[in-house]
mmCIF file of the N, C-alpha and C atoms, coordinates in Angstrom:
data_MODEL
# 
_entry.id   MODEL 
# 
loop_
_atom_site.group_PDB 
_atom_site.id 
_atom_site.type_symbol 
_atom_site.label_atom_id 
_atom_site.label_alt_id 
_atom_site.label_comp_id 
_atom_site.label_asym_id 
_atom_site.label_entity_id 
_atom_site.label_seq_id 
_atom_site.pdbx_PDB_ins_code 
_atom_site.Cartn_x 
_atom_site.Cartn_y 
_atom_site.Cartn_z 
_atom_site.occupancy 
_atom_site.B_iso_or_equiv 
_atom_site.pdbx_formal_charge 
_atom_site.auth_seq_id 
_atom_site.auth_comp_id 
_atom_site.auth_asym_id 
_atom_site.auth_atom_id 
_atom_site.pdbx_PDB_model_num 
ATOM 1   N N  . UNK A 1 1  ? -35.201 -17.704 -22.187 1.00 0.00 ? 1  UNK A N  1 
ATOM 2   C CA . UNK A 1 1  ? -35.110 -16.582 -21.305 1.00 0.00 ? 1  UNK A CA 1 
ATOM 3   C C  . UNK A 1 1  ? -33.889 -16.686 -20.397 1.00 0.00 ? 1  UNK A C  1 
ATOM 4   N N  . UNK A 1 2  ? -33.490 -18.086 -19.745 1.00 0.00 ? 2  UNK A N  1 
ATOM 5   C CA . UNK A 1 2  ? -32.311 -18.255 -19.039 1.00 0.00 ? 2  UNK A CA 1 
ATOM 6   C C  . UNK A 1 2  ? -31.009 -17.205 -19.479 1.00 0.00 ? 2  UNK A C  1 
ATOM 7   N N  . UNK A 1 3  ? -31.079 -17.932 -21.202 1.00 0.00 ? 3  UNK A N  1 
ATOM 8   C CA . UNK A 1 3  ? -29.790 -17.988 -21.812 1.00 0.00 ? 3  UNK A CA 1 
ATOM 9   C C  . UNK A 1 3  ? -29.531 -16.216 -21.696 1.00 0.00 ? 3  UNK A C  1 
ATOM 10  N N  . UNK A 1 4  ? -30.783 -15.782 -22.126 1.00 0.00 ? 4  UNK A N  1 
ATOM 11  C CA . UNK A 1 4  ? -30.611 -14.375 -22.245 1.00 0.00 ? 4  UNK A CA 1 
ATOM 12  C C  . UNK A 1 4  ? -30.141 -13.469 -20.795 1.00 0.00 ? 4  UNK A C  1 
ATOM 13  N N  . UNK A 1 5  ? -30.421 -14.338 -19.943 1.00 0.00 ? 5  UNK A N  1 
ATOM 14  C CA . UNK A 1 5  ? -29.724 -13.467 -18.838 1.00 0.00 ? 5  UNK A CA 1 
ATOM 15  C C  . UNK A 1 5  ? -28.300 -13.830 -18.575 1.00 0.00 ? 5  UNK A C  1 
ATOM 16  N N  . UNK A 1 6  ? -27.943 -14.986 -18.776 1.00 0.00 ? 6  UNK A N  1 
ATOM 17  C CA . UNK A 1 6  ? -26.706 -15.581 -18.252 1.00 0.00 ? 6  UNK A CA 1 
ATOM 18  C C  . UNK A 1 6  ? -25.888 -14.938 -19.496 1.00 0.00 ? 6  UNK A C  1 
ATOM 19  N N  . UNK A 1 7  ? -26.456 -14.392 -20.866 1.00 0.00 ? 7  UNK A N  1 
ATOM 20  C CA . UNK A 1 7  ? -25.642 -13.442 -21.790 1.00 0.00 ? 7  UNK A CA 1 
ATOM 21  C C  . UNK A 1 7  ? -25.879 -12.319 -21.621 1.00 0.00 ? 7  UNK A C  1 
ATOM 22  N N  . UNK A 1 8  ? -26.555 -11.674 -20.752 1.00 0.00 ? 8  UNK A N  1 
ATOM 23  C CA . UNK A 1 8  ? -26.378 -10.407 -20.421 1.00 0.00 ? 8  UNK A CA 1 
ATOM 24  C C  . UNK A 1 8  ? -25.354 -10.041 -19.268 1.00 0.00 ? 8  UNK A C  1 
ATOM 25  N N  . UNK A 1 9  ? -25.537 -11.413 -18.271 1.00 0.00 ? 9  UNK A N  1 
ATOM 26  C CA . UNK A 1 9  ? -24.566 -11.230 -16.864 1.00 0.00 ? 9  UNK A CA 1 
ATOM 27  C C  . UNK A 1 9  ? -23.206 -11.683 -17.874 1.00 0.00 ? 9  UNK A C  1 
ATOM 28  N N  . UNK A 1 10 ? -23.029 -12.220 -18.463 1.00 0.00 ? 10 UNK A N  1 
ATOM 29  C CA . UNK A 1 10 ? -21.620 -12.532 -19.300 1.00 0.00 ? 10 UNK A CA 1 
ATOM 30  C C  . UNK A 1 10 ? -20.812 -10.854 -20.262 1.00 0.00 ? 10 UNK A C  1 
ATOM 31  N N  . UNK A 1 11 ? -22.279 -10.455 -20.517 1.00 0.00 ? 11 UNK A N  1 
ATOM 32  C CA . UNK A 1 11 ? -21.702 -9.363  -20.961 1.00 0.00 ? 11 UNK A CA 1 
ATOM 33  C C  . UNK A 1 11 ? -21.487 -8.021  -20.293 1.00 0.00 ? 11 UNK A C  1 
ATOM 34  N N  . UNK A 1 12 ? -22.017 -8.238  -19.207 1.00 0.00 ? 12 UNK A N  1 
ATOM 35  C CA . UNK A 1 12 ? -21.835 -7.087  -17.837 1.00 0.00 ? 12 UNK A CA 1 
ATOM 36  C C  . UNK A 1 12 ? -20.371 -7.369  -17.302 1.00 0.00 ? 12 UNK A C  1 
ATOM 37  N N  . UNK A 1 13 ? -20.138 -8.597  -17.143 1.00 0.00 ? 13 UNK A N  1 
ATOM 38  C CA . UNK A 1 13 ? -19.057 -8.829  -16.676 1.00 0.00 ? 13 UNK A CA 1 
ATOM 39  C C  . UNK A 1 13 ? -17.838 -8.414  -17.251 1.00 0.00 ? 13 UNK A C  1 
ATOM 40  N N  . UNK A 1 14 ? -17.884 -8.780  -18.885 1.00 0.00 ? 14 UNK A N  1 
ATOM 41  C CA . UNK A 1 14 ? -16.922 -8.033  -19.644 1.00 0.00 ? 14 UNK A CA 1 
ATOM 42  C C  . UNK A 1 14 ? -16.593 -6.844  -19.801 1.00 0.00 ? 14 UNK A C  1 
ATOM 43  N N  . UNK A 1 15 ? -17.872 -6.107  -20.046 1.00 0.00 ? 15 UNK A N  1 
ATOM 44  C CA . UNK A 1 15 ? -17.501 -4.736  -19.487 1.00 0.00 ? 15 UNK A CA 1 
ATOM 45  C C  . UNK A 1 15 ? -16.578 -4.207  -18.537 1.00 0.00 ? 15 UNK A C  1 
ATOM 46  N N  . UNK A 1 16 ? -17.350 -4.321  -17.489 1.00 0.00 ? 16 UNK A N  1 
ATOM 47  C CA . UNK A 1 16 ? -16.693 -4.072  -15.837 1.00 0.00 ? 16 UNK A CA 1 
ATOM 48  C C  . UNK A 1 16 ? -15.311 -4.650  -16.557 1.00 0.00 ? 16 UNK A C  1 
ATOM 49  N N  . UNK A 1 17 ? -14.904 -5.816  -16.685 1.00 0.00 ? 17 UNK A N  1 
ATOM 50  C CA . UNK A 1 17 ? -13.298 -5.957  -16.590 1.00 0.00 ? 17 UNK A CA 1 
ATOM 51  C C  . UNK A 1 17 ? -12.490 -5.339  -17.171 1.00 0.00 ? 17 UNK A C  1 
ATOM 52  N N  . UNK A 1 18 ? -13.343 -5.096  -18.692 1.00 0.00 ? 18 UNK A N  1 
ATOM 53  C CA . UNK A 1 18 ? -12.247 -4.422  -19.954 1.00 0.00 ? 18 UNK A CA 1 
ATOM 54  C C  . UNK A 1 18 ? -12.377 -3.304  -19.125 1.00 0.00 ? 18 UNK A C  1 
ATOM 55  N N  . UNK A 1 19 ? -12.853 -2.434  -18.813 1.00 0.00 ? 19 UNK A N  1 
ATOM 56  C CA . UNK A 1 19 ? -13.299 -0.738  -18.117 1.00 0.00 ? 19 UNK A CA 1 
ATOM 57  C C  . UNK A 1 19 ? -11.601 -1.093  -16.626 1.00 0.00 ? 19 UNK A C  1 
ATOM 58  N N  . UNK A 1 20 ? -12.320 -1.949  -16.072 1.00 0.00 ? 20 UNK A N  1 
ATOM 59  C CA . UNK A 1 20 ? -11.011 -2.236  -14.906 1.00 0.00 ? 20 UNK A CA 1 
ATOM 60  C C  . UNK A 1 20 ? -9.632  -2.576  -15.322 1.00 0.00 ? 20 UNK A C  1 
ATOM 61  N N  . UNK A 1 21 ? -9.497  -3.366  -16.594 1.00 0.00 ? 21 UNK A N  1 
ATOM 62  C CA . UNK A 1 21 ? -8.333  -3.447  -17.231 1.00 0.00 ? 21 UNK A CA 1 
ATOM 63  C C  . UNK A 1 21 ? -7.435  -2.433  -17.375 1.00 0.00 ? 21 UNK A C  1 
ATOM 64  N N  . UNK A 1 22 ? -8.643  -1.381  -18.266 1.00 0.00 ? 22 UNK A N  1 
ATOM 65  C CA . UNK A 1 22 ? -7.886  0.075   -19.100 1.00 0.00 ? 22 UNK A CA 1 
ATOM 66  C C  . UNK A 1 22 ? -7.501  0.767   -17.709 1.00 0.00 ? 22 UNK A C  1 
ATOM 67  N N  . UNK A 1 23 ? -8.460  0.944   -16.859 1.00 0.00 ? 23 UNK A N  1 
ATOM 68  C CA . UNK A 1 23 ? -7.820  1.667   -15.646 1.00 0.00 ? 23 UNK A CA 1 
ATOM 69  C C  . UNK A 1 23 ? -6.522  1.257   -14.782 1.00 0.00 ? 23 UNK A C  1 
ATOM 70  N N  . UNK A 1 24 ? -6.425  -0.083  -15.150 1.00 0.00 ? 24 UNK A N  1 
ATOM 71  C CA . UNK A 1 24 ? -4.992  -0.347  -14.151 1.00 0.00 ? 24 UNK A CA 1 
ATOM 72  C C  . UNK A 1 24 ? -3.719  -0.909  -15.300 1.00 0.00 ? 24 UNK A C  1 
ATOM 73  N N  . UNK A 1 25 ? -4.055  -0.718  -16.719 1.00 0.00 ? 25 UNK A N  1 
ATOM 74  C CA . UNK A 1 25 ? -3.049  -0.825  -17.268 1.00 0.00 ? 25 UNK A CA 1 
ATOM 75  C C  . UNK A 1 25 ? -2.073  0.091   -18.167 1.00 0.00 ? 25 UNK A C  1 
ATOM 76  N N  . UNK A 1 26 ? -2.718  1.354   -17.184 1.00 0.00 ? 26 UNK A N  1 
ATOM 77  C CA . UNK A 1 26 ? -2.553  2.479   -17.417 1.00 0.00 ? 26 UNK A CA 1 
ATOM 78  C C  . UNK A 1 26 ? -1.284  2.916   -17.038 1.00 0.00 ? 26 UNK A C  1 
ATOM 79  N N  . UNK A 1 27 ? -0.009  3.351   -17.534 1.00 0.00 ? 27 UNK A N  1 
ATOM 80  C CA . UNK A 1 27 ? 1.191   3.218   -16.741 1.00 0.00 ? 27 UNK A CA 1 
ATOM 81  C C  . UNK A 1 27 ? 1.123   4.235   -15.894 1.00 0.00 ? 27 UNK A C  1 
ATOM 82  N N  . UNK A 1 28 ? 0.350   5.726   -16.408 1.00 0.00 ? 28 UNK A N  1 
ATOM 83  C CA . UNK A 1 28 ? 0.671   6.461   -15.529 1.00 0.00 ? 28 UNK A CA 1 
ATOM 84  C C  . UNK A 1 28 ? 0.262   6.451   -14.229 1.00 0.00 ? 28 UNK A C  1 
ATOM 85  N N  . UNK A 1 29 ? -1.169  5.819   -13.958 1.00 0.00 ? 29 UNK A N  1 
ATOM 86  C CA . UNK A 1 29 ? -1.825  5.865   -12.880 1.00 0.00 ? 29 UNK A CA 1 
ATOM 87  C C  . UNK A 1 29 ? -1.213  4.675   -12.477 1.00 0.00 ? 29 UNK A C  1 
ATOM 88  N N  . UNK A 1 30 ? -0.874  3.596   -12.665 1.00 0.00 ? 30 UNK A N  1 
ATOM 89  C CA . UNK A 1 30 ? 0.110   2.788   -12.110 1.00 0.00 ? 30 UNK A CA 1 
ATOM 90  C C  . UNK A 1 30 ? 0.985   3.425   -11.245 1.00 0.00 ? 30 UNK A C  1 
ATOM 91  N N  . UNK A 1 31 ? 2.137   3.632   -12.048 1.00 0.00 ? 31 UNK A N  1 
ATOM 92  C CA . UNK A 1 31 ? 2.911   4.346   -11.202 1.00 0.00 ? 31 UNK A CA 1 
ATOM 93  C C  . UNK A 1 31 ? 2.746   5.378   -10.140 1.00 0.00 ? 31 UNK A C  1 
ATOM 94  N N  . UNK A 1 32 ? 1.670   6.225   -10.253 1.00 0.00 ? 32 UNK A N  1 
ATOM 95  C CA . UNK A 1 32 ? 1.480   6.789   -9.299  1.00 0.00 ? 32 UNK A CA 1 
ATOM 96  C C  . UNK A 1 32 ? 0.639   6.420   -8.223  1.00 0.00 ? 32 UNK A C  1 
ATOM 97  N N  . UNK A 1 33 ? 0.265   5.338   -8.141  1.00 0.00 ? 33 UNK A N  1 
ATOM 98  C CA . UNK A 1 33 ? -0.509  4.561   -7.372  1.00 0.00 ? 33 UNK A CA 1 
ATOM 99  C C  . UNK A 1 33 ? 0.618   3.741   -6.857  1.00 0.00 ? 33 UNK A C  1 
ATOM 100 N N  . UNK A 1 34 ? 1.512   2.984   -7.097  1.00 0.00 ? 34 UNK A N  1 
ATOM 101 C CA . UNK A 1 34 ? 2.419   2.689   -6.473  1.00 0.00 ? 34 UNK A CA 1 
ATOM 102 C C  . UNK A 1 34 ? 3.644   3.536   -5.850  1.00 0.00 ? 34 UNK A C  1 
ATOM 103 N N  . UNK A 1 35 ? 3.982   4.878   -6.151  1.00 0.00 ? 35 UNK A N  1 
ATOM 104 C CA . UNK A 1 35 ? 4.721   5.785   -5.712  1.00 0.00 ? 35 UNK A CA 1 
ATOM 105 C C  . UNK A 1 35 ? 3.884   6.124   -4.346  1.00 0.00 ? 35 UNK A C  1 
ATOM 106 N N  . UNK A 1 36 ? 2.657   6.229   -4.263  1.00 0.00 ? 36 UNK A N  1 
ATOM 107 C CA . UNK A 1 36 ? 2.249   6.460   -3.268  1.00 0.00 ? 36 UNK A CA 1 
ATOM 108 C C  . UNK A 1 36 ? 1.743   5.237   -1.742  1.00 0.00 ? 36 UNK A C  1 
ATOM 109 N N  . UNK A 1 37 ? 1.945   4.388   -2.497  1.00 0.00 ? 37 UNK A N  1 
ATOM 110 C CA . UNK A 1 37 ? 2.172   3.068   -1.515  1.00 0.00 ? 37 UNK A CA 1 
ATOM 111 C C  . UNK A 1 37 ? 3.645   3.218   -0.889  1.00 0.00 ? 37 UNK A C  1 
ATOM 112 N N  . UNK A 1 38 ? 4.505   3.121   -1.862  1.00 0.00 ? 38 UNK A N  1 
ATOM 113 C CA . UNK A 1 38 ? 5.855   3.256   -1.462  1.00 0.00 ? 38 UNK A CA 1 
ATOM 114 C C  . UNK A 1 38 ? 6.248   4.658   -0.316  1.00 0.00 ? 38 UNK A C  1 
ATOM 115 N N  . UNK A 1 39 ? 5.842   5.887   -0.774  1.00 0.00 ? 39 UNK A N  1 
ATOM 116 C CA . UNK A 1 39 ? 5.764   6.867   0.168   1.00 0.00 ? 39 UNK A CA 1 
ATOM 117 C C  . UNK A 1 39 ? 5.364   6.778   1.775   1.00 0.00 ? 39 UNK A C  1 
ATOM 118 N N  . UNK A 1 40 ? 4.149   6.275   1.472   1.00 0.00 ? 40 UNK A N  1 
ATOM 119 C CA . UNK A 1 40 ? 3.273   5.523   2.841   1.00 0.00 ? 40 UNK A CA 1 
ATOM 120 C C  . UNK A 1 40 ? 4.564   4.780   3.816   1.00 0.00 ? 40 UNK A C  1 
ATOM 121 N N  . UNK A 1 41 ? 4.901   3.331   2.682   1.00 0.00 ? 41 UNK A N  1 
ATOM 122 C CA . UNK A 1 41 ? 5.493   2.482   3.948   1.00 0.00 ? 41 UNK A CA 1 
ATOM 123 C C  . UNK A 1 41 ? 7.301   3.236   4.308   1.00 0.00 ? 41 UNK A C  1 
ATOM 124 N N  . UNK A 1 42 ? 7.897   4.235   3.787   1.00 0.00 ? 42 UNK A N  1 
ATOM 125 C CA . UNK A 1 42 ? 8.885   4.855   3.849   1.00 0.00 ? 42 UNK A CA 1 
ATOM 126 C C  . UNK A 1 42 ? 8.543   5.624   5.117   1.00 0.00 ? 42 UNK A C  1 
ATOM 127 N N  . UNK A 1 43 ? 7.175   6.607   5.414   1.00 0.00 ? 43 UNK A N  1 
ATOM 128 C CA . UNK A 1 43 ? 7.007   6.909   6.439   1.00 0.00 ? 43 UNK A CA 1 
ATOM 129 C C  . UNK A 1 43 ? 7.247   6.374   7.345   1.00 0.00 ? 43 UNK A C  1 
ATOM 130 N N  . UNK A 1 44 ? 5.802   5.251   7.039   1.00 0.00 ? 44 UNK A N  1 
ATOM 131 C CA . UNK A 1 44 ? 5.881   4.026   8.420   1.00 0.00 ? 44 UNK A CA 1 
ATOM 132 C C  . UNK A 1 44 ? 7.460   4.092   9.049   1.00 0.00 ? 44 UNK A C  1 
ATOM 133 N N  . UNK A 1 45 ? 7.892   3.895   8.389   1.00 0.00 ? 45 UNK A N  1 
ATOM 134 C CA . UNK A 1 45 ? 9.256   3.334   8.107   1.00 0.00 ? 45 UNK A CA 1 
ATOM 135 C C  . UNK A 1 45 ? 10.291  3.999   9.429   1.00 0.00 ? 45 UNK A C  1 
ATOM 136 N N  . UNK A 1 46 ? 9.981   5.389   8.969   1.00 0.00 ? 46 UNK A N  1 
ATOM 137 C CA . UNK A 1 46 ? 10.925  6.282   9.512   1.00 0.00 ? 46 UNK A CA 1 
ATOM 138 C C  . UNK A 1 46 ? 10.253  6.731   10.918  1.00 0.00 ? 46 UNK A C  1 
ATOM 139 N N  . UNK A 1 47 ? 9.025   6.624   11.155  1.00 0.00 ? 47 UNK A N  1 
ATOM 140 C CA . UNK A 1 47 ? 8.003   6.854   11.844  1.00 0.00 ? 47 UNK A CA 1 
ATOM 141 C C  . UNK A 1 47 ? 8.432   6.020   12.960  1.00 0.00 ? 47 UNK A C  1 
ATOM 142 N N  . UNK A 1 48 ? 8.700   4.695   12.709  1.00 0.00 ? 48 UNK A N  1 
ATOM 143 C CA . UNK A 1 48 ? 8.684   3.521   13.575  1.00 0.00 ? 48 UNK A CA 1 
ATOM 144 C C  . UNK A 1 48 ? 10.713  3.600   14.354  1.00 0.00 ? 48 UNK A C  1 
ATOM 145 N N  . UNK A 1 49 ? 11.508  3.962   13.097  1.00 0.00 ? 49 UNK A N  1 
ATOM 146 C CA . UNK A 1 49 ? 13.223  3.824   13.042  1.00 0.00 ? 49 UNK A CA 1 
ATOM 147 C C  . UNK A 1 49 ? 13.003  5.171   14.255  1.00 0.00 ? 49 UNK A C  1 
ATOM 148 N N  . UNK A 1 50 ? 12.656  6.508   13.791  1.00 0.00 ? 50 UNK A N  1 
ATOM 149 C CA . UNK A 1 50 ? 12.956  7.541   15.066  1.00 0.00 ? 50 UNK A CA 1 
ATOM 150 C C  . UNK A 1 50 ? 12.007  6.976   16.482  1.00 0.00 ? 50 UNK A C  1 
ATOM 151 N N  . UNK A 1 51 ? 10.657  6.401   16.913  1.00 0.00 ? 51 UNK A N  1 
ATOM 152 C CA . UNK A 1 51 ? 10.709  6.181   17.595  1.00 0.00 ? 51 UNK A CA 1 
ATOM 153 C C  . UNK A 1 51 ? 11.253  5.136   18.543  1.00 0.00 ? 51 UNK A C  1 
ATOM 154 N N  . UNK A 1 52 ? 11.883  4.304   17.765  1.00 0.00 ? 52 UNK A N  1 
ATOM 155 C CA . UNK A 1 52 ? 12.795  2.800   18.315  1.00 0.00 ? 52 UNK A CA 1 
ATOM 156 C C  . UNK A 1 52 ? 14.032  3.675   18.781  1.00 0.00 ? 52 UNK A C  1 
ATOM 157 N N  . UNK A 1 53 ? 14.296  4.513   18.208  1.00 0.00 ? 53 UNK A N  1 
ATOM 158 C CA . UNK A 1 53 ? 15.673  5.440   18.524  1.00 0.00 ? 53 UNK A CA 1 
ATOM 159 C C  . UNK A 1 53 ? 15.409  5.844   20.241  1.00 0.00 ? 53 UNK A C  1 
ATOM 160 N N  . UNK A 1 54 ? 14.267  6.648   19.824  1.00 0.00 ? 54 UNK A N  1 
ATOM 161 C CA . UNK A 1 54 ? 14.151  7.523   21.043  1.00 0.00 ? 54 UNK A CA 1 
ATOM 162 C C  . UNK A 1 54 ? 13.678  6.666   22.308  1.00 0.00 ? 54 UNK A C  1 
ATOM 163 N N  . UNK A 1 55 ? 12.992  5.526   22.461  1.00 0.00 ? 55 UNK A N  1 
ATOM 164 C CA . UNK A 1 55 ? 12.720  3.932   23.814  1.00 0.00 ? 55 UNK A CA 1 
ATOM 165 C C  . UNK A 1 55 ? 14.172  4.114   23.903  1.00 0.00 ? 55 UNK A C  1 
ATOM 166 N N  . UNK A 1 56 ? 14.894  3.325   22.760  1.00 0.00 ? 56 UNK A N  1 
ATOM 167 C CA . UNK A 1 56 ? 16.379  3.090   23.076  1.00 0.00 ? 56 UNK A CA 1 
ATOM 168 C C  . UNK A 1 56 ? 17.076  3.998   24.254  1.00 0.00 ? 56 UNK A C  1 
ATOM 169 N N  . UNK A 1 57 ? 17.266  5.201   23.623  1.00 0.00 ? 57 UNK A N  1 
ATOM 170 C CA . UNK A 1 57 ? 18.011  6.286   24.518  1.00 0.00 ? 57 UNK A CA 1 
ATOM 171 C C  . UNK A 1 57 ? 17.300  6.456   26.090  1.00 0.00 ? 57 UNK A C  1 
ATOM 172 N N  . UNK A 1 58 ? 15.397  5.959   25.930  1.00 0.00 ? 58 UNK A N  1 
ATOM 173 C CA . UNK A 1 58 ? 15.248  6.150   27.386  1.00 0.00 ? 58 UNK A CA 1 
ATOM 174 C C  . UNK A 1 58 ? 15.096  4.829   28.195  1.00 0.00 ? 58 UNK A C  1 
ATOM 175 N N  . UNK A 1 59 ? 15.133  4.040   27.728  1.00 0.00 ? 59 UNK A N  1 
ATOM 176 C CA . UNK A 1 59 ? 15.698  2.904   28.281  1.00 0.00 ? 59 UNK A CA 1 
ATOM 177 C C  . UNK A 1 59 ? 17.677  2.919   28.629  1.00 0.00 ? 59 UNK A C  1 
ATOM 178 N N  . UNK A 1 60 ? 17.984  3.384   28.193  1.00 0.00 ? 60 UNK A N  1 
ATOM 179 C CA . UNK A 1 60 ? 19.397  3.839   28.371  1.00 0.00 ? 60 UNK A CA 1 
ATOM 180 C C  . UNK A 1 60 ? 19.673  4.629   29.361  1.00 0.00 ? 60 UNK A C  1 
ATOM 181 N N  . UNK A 1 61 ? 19.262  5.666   29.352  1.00 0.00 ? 61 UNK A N  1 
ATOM 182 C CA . UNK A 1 61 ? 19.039  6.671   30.367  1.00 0.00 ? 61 UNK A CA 1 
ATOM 183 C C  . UNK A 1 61 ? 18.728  6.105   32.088  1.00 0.00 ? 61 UNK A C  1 
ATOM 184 N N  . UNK A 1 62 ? 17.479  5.373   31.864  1.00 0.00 ? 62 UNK A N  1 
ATOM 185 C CA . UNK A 1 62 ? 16.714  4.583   32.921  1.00 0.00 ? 62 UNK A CA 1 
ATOM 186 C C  . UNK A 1 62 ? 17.746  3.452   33.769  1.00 0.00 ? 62 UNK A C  1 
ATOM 187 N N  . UNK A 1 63 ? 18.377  2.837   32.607  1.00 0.00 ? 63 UNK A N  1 
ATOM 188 C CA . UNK A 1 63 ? 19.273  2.097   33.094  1.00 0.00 ? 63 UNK A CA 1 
ATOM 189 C C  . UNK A 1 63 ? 20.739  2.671   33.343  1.00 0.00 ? 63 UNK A C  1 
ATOM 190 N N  . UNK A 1 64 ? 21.291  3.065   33.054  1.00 0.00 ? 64 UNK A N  1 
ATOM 191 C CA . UNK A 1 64 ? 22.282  4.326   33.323  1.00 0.00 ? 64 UNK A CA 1 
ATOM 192 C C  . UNK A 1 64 ? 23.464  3.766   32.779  1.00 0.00 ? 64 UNK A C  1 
ATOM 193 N N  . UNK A 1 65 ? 23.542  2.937   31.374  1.00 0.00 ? 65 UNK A N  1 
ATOM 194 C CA . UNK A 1 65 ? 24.318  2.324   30.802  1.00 0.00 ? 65 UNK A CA 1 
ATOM 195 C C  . UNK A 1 65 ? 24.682  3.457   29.491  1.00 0.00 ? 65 UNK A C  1 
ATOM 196 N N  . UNK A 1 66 ? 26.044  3.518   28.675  1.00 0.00 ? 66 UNK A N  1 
ATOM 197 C CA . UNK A 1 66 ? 26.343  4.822   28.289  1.00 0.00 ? 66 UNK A CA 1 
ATOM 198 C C  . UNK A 1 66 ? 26.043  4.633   26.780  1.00 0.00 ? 66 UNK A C  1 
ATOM 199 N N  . UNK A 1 67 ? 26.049  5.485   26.021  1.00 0.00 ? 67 UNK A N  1 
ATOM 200 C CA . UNK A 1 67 ? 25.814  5.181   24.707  1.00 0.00 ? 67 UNK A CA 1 
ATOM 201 C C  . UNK A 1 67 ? 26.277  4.266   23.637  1.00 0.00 ? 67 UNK A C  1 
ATOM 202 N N  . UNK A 1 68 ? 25.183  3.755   22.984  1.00 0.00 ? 68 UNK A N  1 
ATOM 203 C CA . UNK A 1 68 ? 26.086  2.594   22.241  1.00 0.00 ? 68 UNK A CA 1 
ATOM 204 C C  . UNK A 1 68 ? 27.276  2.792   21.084  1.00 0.00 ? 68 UNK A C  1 
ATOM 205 N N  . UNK A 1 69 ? 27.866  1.977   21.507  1.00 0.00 ? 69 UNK A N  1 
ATOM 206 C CA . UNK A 1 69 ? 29.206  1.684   20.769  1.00 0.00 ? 69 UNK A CA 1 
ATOM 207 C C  . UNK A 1 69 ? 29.251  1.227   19.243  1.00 0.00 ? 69 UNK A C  1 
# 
């Protein structure tokens, strides 16, 4: 009776992986699963670059030192 479960959990397991395999070795959904990671941290990105811009200029301002060179 053991064996028969520890070959059923052996064969559950295979499932699930081959099923998880086909889904991520999929190029298209790949790629678009990573295009959209990449999109994300490009935001961040620009999100973070314009507001470092804009402290800069009011820290500039505050201090009354002239634009950078």
């Amino acid at each position: 009776m053991k064996k028969l479960l520890w070959v059923s959990i052996g064969v559950g397991i295979g499932v699930l992986a081959s099923k998880k395999y086909t889904e991520v070795s999929s190029g298209a959904a790949l790629n678009r699963q990573v295009g959209k990671y990449a999109d994300r941290v490009s935001e961040i990105a620009q999100a973070f670059s314009t507001a470092m811009h804009a402290r800069e200029e009011e820290l500039r301002s505050a201090l009354g030192v002239d634009s950078a060179k």
